[in-house]
C-alpha positions as CSV (number, residue, x, y, z in Angstrom):
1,X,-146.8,-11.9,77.0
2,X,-147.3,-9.6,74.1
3,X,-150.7,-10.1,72.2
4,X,-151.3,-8.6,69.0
5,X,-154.2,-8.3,65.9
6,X,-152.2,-7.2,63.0
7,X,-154.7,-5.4,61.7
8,X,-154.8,-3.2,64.6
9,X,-150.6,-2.4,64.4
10,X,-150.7,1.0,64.3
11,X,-148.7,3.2,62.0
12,X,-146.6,6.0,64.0
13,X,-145.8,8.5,61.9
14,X,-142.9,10.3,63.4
15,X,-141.3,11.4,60.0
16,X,-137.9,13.5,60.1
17,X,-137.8,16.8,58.1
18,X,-134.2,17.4,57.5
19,X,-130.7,15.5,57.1
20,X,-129.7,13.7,60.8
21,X,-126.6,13.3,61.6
22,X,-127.3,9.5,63.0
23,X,-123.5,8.8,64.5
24,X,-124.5,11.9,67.0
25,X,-128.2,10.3,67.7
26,X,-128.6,9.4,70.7
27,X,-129.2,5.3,70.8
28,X,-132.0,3.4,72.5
29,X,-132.7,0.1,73.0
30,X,-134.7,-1.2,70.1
31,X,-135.3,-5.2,71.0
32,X,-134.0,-7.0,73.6
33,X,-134.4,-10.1,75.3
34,X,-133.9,-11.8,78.6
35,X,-130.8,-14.2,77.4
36,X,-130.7,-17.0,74.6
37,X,-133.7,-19.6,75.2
38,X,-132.9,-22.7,76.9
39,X,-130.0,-24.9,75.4
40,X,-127.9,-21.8,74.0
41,X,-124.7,-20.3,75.9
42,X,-122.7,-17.3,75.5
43,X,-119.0,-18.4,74.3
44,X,-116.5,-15.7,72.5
45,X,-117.0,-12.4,71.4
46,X,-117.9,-12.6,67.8
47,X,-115.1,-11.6,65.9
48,X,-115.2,-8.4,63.8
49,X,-114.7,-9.4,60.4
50,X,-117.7,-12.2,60.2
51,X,-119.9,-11.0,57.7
52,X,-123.3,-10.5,58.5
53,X,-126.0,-10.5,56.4
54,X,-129.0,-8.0,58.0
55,X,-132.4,-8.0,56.6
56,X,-133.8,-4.8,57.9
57,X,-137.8,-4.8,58.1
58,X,-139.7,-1.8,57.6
59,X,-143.3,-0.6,58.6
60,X,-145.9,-1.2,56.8
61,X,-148.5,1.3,57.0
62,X,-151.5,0.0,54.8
63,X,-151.4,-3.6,55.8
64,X,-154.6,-3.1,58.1
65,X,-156.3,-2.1,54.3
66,X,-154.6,-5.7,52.8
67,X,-155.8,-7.0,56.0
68,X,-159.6,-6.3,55.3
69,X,-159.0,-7.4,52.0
70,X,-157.5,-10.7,53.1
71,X,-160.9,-11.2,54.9
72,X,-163.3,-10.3,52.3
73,X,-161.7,-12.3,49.5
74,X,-161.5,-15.8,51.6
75,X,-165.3,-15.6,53.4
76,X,-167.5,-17.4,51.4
77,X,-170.2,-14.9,52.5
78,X,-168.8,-12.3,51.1
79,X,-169.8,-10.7,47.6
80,X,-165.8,-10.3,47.2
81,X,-165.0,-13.5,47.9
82,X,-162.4,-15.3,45.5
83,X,-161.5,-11.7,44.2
84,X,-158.2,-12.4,45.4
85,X,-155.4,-9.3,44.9
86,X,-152.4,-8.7,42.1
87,X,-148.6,-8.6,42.6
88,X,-148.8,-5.2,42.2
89,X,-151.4,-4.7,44.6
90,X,-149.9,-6.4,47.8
91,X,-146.9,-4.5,47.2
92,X,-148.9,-1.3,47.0
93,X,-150.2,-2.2,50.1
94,X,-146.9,-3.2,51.9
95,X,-144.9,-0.7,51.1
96,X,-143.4,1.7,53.6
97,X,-143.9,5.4,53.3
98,X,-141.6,7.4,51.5
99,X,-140.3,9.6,54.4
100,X,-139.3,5.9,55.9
101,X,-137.5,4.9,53.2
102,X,-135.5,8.5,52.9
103,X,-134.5,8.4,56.6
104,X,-133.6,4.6,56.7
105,X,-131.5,5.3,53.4
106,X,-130.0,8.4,54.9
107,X,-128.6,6.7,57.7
108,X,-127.3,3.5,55.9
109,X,-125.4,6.0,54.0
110,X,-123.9,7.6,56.8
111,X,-122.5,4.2,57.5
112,X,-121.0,4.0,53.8
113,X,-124.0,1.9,52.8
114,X,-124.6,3.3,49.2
115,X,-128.1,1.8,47.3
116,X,-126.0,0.0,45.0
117,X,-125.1,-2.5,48.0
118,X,-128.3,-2.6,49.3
119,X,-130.7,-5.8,48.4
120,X,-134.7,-4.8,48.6
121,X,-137.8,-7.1,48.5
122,X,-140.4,-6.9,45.8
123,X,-142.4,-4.5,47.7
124,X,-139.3,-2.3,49.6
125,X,-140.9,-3.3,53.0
126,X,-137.5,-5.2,53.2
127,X,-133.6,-3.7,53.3
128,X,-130.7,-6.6,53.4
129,X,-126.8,-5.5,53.6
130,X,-123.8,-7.4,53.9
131,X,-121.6,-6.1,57.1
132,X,-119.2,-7.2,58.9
133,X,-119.9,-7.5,62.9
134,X,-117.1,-4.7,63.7
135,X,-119.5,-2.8,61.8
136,X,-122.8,-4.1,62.5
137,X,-122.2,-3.4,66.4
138,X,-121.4,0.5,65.5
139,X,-124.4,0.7,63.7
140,X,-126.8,-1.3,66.6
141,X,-124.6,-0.5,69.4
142,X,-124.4,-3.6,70.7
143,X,-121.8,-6.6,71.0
144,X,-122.1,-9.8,69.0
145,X,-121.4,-13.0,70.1
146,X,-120.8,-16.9,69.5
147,X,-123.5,-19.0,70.7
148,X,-123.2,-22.5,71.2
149,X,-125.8,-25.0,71.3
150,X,-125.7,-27.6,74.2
151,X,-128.3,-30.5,72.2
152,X,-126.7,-30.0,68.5
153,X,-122.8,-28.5,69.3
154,X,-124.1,-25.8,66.5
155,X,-122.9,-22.4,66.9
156,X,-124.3,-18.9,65.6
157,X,-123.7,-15.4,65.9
158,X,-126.1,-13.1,68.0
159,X,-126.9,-10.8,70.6
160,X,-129.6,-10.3,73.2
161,X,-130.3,-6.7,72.7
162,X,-129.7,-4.0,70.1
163,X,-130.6,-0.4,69.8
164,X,-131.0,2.4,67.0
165,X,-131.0,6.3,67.1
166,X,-134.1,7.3,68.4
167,X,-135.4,8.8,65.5
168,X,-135.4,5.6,63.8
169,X,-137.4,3.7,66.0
170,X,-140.8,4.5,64.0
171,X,-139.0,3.6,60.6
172,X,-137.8,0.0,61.6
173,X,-139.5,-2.7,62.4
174,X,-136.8,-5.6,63.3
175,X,-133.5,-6.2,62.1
176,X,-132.3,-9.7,62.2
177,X,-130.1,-11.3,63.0
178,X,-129.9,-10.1,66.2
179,X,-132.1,-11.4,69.4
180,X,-133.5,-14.8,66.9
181,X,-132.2,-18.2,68.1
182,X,-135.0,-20.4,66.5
183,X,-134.2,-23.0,64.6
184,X,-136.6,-24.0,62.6
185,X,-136.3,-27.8,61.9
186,X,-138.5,-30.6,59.9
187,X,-141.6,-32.0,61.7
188,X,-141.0,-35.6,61.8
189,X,-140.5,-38.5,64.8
190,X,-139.6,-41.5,64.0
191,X,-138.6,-43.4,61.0
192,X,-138.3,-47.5,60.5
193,X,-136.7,-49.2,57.9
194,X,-138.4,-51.4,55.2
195,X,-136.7,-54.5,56.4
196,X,-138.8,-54.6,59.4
197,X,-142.1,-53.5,57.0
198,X,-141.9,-57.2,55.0
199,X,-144.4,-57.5,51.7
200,X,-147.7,-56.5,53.5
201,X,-147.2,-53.5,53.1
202,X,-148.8,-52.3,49.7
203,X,-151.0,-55.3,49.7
204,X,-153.6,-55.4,48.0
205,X,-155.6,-58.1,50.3
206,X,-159.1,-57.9,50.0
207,X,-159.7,-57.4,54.0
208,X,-161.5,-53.8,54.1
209,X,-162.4,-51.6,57.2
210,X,-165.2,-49.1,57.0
211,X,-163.8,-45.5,56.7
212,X,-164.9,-42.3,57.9
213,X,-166.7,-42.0,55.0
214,X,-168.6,-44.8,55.2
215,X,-166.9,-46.3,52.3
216,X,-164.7,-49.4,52.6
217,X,-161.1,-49.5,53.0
218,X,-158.1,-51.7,52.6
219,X,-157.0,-53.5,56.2
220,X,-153.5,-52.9,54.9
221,X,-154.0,-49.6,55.6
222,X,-154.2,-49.5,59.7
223,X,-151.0,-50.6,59.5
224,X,-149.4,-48.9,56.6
225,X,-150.3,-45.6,54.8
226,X,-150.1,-44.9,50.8
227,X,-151.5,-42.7,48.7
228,X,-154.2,-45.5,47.3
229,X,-154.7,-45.9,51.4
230,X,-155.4,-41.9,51.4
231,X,-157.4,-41.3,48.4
232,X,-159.8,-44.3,49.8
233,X,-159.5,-42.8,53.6
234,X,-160.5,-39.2,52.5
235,X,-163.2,-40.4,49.8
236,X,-161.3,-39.5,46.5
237,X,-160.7,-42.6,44.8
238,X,-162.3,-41.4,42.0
239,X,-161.0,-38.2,41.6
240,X,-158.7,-37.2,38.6
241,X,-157.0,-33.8,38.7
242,X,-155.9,-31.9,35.4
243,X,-152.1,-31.5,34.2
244,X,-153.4,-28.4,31.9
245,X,-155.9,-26.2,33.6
246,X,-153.3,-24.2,35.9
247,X,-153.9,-25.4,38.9
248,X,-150.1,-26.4,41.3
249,X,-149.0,-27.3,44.1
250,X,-146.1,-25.6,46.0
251,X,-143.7,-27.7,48.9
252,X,-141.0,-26.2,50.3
253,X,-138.0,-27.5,51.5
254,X,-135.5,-25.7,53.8
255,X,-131.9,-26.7,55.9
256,X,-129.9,-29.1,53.4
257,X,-133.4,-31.0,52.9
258,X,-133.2,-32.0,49.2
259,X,-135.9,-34.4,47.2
260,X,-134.3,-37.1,45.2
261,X,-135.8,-37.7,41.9
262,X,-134.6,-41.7,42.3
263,X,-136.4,-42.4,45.2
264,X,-139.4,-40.0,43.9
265,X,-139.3,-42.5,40.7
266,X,-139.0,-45.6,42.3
267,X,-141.7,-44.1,44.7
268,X,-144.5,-43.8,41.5
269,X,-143.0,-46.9,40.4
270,X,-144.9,-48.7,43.4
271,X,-147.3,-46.6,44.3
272,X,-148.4,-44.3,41.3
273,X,-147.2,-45.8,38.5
274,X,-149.0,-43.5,35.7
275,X,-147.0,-40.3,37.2
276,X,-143.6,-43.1,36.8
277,X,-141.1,-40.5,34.5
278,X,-143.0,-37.4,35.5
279,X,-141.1,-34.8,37.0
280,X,-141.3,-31.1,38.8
281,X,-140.0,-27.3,38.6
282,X,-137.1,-27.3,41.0
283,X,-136.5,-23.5,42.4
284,X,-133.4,-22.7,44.0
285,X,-134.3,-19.9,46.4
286,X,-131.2,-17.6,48.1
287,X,-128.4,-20.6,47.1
288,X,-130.9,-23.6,47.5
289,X,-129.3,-26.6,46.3
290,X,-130.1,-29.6,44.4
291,X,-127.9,-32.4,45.6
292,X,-128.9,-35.6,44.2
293,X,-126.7,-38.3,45.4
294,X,-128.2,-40.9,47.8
295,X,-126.7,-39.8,50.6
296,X,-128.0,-36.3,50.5
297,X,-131.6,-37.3,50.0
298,X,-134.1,-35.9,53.3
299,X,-136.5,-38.0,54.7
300,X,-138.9,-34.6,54.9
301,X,-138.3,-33.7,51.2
302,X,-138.6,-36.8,49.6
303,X,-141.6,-37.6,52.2
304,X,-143.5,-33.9,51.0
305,X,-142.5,-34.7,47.5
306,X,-143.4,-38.6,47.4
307,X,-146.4,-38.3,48.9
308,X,-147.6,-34.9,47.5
309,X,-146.6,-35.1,43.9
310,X,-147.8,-38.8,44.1
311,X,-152.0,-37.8,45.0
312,X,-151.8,-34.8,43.0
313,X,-150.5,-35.9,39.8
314,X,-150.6,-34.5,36.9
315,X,-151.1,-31.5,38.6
316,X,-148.1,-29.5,37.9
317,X,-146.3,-29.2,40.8
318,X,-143.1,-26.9,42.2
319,X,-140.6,-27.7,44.7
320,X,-138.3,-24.7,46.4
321,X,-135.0,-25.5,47.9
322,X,-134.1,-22.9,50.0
323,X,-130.5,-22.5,51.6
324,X,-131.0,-22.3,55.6
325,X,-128.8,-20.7,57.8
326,X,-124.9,-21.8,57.5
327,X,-123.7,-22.7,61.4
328,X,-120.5,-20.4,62.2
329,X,-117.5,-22.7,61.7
330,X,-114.7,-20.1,63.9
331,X,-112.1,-22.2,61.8
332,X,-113.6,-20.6,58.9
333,X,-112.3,-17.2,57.0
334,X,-115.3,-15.0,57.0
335,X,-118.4,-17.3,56.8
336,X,-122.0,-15.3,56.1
337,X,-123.8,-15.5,58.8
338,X,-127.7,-15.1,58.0
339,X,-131.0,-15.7,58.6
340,X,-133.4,-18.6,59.2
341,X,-135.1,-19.7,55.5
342,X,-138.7,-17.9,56.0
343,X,-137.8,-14.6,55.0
344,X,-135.7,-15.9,51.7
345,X,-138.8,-18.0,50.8
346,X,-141.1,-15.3,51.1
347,X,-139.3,-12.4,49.7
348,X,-138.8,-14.9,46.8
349,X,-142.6,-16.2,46.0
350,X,-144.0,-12.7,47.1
351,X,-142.1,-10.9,43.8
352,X,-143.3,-13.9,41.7
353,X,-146.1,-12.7,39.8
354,X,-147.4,-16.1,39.3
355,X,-147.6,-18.6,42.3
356,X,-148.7,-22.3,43.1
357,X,-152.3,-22.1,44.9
358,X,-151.6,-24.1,47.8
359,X,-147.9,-24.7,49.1
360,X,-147.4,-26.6,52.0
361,X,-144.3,-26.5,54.5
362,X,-143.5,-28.8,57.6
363,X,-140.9,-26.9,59.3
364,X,-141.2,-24.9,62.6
365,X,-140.3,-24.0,65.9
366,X,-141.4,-23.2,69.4
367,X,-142.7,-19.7,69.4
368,X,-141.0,-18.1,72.0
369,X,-137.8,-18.7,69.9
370,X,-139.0,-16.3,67.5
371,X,-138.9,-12.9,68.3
372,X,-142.3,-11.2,68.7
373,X,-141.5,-8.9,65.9
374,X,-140.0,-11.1,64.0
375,X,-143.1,-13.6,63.8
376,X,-145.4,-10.4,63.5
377,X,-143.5,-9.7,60.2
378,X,-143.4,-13.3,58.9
379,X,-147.1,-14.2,59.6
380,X,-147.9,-10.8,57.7
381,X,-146.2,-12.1,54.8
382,X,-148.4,-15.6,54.9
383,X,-151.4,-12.8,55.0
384,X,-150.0,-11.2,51.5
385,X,-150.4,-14.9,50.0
386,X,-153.9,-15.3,51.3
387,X,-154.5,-12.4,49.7
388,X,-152.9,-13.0,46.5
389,X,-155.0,-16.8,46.8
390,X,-152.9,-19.1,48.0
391,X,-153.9,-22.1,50.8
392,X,-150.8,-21.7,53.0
393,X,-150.9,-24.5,55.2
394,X,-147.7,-25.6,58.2
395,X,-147.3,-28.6,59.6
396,X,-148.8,-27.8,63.5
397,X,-145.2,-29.9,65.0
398,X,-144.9,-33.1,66.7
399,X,-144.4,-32.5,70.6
400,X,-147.8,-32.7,72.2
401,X,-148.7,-29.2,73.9
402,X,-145.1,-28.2,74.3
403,X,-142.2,-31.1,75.0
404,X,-144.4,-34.0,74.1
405,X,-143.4,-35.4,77.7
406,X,-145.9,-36.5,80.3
407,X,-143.5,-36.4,83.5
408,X,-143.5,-33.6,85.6
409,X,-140.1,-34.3,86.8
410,X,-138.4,-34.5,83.7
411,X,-140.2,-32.0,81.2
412,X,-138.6,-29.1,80.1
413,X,-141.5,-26.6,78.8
414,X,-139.8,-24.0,80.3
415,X,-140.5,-19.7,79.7
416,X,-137.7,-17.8,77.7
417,X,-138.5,-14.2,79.9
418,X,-136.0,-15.1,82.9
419,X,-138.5,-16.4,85.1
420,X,-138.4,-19.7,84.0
421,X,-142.3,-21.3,84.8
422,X,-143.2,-24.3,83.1
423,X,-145.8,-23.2,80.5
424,X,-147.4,-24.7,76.9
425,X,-144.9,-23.9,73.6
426,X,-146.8,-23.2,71.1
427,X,-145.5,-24.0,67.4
428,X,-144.6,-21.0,65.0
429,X,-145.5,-21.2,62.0
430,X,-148.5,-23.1,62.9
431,X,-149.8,-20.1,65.4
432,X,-150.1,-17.4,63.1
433,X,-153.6,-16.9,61.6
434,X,-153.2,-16.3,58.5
435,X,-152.0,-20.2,58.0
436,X,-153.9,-23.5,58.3
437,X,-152.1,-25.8,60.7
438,X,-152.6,-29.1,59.7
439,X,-152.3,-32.0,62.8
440,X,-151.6,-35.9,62.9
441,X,-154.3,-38.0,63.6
442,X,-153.5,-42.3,63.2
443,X,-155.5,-45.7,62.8
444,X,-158.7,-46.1,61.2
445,X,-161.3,-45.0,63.1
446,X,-159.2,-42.3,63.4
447,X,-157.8,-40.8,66.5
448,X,-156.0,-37.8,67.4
449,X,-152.2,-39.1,67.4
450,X,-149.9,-38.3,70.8
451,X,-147.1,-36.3,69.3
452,X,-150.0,-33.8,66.9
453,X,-148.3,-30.2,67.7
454,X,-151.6,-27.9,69.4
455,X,-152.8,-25.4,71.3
456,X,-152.8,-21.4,71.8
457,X,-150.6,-18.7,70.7
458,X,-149.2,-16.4,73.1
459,X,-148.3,-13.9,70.2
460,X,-151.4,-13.6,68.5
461,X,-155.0,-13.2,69.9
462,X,-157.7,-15.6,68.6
463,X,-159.1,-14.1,65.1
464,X,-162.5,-13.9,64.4
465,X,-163.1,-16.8,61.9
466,X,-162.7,-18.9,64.8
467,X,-163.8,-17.4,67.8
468,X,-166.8,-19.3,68.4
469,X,-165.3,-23.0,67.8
470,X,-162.4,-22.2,70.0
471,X,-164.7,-20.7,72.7
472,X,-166.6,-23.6,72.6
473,X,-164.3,-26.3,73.0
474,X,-162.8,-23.9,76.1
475,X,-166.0,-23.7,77.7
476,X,-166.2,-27.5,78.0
477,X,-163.0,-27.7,80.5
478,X,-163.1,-28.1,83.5
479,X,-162.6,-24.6,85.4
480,X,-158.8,-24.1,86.1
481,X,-157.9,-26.8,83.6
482,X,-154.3,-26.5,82.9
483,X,-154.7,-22.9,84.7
484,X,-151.5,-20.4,83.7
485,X,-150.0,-22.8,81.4
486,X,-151.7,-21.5,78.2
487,X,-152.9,-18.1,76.7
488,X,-156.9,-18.8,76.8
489,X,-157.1,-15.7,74.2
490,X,-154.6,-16.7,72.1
491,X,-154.9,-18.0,68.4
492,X,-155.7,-22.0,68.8
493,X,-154.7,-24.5,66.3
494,X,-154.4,-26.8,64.7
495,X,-157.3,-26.1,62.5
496,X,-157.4,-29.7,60.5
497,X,-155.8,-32.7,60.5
498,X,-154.8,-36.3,58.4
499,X,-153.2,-39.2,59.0
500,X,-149.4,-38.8,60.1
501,X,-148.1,-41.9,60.9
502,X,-146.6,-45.1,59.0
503,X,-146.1,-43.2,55.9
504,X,-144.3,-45.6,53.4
505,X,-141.8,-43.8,51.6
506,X,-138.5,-44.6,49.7
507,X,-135.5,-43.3,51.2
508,X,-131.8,-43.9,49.8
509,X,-133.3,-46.7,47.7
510,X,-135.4,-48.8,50.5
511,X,-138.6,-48.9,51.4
512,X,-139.1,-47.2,55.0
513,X,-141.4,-45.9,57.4
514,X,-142.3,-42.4,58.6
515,X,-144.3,-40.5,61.3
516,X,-144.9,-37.0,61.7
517,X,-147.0,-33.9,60.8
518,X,-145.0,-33.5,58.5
519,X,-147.0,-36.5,57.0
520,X,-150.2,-34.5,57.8
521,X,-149.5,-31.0,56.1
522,X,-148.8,-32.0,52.3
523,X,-151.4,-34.9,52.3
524,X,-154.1,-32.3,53.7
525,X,-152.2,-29.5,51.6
526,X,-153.1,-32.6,48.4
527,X,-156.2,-32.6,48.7
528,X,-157.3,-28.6,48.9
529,X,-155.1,-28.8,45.7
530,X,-157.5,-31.2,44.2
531,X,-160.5,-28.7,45.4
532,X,-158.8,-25.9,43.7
533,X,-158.5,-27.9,40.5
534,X,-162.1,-28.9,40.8
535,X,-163.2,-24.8,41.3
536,X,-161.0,-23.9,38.4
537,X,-161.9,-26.8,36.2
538,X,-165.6,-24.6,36.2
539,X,-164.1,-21.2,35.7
540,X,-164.0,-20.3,39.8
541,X,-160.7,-18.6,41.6
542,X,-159.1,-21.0,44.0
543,X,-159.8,-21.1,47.5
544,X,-157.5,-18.6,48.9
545,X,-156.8,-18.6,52.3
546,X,-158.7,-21.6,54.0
547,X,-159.7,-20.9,57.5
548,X,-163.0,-18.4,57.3
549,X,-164.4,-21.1,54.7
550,X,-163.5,-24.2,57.4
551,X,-164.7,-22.5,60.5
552,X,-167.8,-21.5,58.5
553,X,-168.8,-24.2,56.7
554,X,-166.3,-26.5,55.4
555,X,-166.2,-28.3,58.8
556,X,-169.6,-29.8,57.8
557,X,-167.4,-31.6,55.1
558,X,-164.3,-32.9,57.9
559,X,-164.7,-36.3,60.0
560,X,-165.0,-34.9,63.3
561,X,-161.7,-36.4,65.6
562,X,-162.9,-36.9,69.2
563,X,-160.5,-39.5,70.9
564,X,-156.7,-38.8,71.4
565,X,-154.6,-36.1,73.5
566,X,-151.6,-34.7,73.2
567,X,-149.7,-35.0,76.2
568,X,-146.1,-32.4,76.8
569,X,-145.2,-30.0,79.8
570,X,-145.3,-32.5,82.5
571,X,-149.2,-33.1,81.7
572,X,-151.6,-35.3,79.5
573,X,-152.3,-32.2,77.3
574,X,-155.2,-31.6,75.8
575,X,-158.3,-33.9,74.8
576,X,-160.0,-34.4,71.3
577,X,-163.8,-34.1,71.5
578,X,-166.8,-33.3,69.5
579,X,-166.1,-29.8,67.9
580,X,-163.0,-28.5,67.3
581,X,-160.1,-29.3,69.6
582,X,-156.3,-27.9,70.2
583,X,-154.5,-31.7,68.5
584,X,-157.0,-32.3,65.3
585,X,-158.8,-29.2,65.1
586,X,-161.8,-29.2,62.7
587,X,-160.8,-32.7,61.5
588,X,-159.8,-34.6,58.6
589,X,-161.1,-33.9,55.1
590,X,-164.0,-36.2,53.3
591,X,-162.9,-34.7,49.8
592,X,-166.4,-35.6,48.0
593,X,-168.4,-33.7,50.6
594,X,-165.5,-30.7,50.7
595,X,-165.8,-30.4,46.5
596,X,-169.2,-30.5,46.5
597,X,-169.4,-27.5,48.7
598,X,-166.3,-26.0,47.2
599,X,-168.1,-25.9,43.7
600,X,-171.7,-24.8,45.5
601,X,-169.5,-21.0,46.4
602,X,-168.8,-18.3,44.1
């Protein structure tokens, strides 16, 4: 179990003085792991002329500087706070050092690499090239293979260790693909069709419930969620957000997921009908594609885009397609084999100089797919967007602590390091701390829903913002509760939650019904967009990144969750309570007490 702070990744600077000859270096091991994680198998040697595509990552030396900056900017107690950093500053502050890009250019040369072939990120922190494996293998010494997936029949092209020349070591951080099998897929369970959902479901009956607010609800709304059902729920009926101030709203979709504007129209038709013939900024990111027939349309994107585009309207509002990895078809000539969409997303938005000031995505995996360095690299990235002022918020994923199943016999929360003990799988994205994992919660009163993704990193130790809440909540369990099967000093999430279950959305044309936090993220991601166009509708900055302002104060303005677990690993996972909690965090958001103390800071 490797912990880290990234502010405390040191900088090594072992810098080379003269030319290397790199093909007489002496190669050592650089990453490895035990063997693929559980469902993948070794089949066939790659073979040698299957392009790859490698994105090289390099170090970045002052990111303990953006770092302290990404602090100071989002605590509210802070005379910086809100002062939130340029384009041009985040890439100052990623950059590598110079003698780190001479060396790493130097030996990409030596392998006939010439700049001209060579792709680099907005801030040169990142290297991609195009190689085939014959070539890839000389330059990593290692061997590539086809992997097959047991669950999905997919297959991919990787290895389980590679190495560099020594000298190199200090002057790369990761190179991928290599050792990463993740596959980050859309949070979402179950979905129902509208046949079974008959006309109740936007009535407009005049039973009410009391909400958490205290203010009255529709009954229809225990049964069914919409955004009228959401905007009464989280106390911002009355609310109207600006199409002109600058204020957007980012959602991402990734894997073939694409939105499709006739469902998104019929959508508004029924349930917003003033945003009815309103539309969005589609981005194509890395080959991202736009495919509008019915049978192309994704339940996650048109659920993100329905549901998101429908509270926030007429706030402009952006949705990026990005291509996800292509499987390796062996019957193909010469497929690209590359990596999974994180790193296209973010070297994209991070060398816009304009960006959407919250963007929420519901895609994830379990973190021990994801190669320690790998995550370290991606979460850093989400820390560049805090700094620049964007709420970043991940859907926190929808198995419980790990598997979502209760049966010791038949779970399968199993270690990826070769010794196999059942443990907790904690969800990446959601576990780096530079996000704001958003849980599922259902019913109103509202409790803590089954499948909400939570509980504690075991890459990244448990930041400051939330030390105490976290420490809290542990100190209520019972001593040796769930003993070895979770990282007690690890980052806990989620940190929030909303409602994520019976979402009524239009899919292919019919009404249907979803569950999943991937219903939680973009309505909780909705509503910090609303706060963000209350702060700029008086001249503030937006919020930024959003965790030191919950754990500090905005959790006075969240309904507190305190019934529900999340049950997964052969256990009945972790409890909600008073406090925060590893399956609803902080809570849910009560928007008129959240704006009023959003508008109360600088």
């Amino acid at each position: 179990m490797r912990l880290i702070s990234l502010f405390g990744l040191p900088f090594v600077a072992a810098l080379a003085g003269a030319a290397v000859p790199f093909k007489d270096c002496q190669h050592k091991v650089k990453e490895s792991i035990h063997g693929p994680p559980r469902g993948w198998s070794r089949h066939t040697p790659a073979p040698k002329h299957h392009m790859l595509e490698l994105k090289i990552a390099l170090p970045q030396p002052k990111f303990p500087e953006l770092e302290q900056h990404l602090w100071e900017v989002s605590d509210p107690n802070h005379p910086r706070y809100g002062v939130h950093l340029s384009k041009e500053e985040t890439d100052a502050l990623t950059a590598p050092h110079p003698e780190t890009l001479d060396i790493v250019n130097e030996w990409l040369a030596s392998y006939g690499l010439a700049e001209e072939s060579l792709i680099r990120s907005s801030a040169h922190d990142w290297v991609t090239i195009r190689v085939p494996v014959g070539l890839a293998e000389e330059m990593l010494d290692t061997t590539y293979h086809v992997y097959k997936h047991a669950g999905t029949g997919e297959s991919i092209v990787r290895t389980t260790s590679y190495s560099l020349p020594e000298i190199l070591h200090n002057h790369v951080d990761l190179i991928q693909p290599t050792t990463m099998f993740a596959r980050f897929k859309a949070f979402k369970s179950t979905l129902f069709w509208g046949n079974q959902l008959q006309d109740p479901v936007l009535s407009t009956s005049s039973g009410t419930i009391t909400g958490p607010a205290g203010n009255q609800v529709n009954a229809s709304c225990n049964s069914t969620i919409t955004i009228s059902c959401l905007k009464q729920l989280y106390n911002a009926v009355a609310y109207n957000t600006s199409a002109t101030n600058g204020n957007q709203l980012g959602l991402t979709g990734y894997l073939g997921q694409y939105a499709n504007n006739m469902d998104l129209q019929q959508f508004f038709q029924l349930e917003n009908p003033s945003a009815y013939g309103s539309n969005y900024t589609f981005v194509s990111v890395n080959g991202g594609l736009n495919n509008q027939t019915y049978a192309a349309a994704g339940i996650e994107a048109n659920l993100d885009t329905q549901f998101g585009f429908g509270l926030t309207w007429p706030t402009p509002r952006t949705f990026y397609s990005t291509a996800g990895e292509p499987p390796f078809d062996p019957d193909m000539f010469s497929p690209t084999d590359s990596n999974e969409p994180y790193t296209y997303w973010l070297d994209y938005v991070l060398s816009q100089p304009m960006l959407p000031q919250t963007i929420s995505t519901s895609y994830g995996d379990d973190e021990q797919t994801v190669p320690f360095t790998y995550a370290s690299r991606v979460c850093a990235g989400m820390a560049v967007l805090g700094a620049r002022g964007v709420s970043v918020l991940f859907s926190s994923g929808d198995y419980g602590v790990g598997d979502g199943n209760p049966d010791p016999a038949t779970q399968v929360c199993y270690s990826n390091d070769g010794l196999n003990v059942t443990k907790f799988l904690p969800t990446f994205p959601a576990s780096c701390p530079y996000v704001t994992a958003v849980g599922a919660t259902v019913n109103i009163p509202e409790t803590a829903i089954f499948f909400s993704g939570g509980g504690f990193s075991d890459y990244f130790v448990r930041p400051a913002y939330q030390e105490a809440a976290v420490s809290e909540y542990l100190a209520k369990l019972a001593p040796g509760t769930y003993e070895g099967l979770y990282n007690s000093y690890g980052r806990g999430f989620p940190d929030v939650s909303a409602q994520g279950m019976n979402f009524s959305i239009i899919y292919q044309g019919q009404m249907a019904l979803v569950g999943g936090t991937s219903c939680s993220s973009p309505t909780f991601a909705s509503f910090v967009s609303m706060l963000n166009d209350a702060r700029i509708n008086v001249g503030k900055t937006p919020l930024g990144f959003l965790n030191p302002f919950l754990y500090s104060t905005g959790y006075t303005a969240l309904n507190d969750i305190t019934m529900g677990n999340n049950p997964g690993c052969g256990t009945q996972g972790f409890n909600a309570t008073t406090g925060w909690d590893p399956i609803s965090g902080l809570g849910t958001p009560n928007f008129e007490k959240l704006e009023a103390l959003a508008l109360s800071m600088a």
